[in-house]
N, C-alpha and C positions, 0 to 999 in steps of 0.2 A: 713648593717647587724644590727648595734645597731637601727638603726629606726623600724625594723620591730619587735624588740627584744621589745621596749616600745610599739607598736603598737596591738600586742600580748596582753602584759600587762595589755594594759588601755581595751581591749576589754575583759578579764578575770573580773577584776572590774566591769567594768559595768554590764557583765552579773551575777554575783556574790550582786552586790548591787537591781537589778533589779525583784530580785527572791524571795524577803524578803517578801509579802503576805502570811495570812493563810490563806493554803490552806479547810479548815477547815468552816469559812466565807464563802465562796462560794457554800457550800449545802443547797439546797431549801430544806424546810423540806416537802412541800407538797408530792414534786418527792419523796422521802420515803417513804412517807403516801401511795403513789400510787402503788411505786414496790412492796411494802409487800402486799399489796391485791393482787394483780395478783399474789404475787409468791403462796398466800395462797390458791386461789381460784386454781392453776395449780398441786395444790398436792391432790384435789378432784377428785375421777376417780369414773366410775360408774362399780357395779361389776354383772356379771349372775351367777344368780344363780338358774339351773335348777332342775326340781322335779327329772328327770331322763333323764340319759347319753346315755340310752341304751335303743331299744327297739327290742322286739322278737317278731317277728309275727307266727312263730311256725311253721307247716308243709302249705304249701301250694301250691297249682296247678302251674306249669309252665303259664306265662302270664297272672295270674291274680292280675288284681292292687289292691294295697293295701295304705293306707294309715293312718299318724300316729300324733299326735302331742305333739310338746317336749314346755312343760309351761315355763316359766323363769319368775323370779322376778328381778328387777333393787333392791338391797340390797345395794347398791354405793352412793354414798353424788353428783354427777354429771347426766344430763341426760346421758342416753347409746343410742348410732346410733350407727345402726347395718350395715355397709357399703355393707357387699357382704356373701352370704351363698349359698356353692358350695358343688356338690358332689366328688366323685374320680371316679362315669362313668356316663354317661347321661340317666339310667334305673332309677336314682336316681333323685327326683327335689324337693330343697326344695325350701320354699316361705316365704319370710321374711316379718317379720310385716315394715308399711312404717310410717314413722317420728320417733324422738325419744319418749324413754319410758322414764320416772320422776322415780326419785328416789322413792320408796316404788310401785311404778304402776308394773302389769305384762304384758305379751307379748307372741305371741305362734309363734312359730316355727312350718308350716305346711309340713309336709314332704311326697310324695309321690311316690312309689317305682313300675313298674309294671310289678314285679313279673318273669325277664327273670334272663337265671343262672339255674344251675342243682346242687344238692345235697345242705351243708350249704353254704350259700352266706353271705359275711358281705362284709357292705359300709360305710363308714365313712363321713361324713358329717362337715365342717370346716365353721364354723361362724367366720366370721370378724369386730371385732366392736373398739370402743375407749377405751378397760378396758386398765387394765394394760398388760397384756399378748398378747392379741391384738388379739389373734383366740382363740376359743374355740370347741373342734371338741365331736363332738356327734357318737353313732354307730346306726344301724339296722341292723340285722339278719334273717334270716329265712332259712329256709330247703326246697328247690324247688325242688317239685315231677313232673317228665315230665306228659303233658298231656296222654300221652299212659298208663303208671304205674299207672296213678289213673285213669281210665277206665276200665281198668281190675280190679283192687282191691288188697288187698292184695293174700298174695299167701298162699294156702292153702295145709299142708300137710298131706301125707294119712301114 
């Protein structure tokens, strides 16, 4: 028992005298030099920044296509890739500009709608890019008159 009891001991010591380096000494300064640029460059995000959120095509015929386009500015310190721009039903398609856009360049969002749906119709439109937020969702609207209601015309009373 008393051998394992010094045994103990001298391995306490040793690792106790063994540990005595700064730890301090041991940082490269370049590796600093490095991670602060990356961390710097990783707080740059690219931002959109569209003319308009929303468009109204107003009254229009049952199936007839219509189409629209949403401007944006990269306003952001980063380029912006715009990964994926989806509608919420397949009447809706929009068309993403391809490669990224530079900070201060713009970019159009072509969106084409054709025109199926009765009475006001709205579709939302969800951009997916690298901002900060990560989507940014756009609207269209419009008021679809069946083909029959506008062949006849409005109605007329006596």
């Amino acid at each position: 028992m008393r051998k394992i009891v010094i045994t103990l001991n001298l391995v306490l010591v040793l690792a106790m005298v063994s540990c005595k380096e700064n730890a301090s000494s041991k940082i490269n300064t370049e590796n600093v030099e490095v991670a602060s640029e990356r961390d710097a460059a990783a707080k740059k995000l690219p931002v959109m920044s569209f003319e308009k959120v929303e468009h109204d095509f107003g009254n229009i015929v049952q199936n007839t296509p219509q189409e629209t386009v949403f401007t944006f500015k990269n306003t952001g310190d980063a380029p912006l890739i715009i990964t994926d721009a989806k509608s919420t039903c397949g009447c809706t398609v929009p068309k993403k500009p391809n490669g990224p856009i530079s900070p201060g360049e713009t970019g159009e969002l072509v969106v084409n709608f054709n025109g199926s749906g009765a009475n006001a119709v709205t579709k939302v439109i969800t951009v997916t890019a690298n901002t900060a937020k990560g989507t940014e969702q756009l609207r269209i609207k419009a008021f679809v008159t069946p083909k029959d209601a506008a062949a006849v015309g409005p109605l007329k009373q006596s």
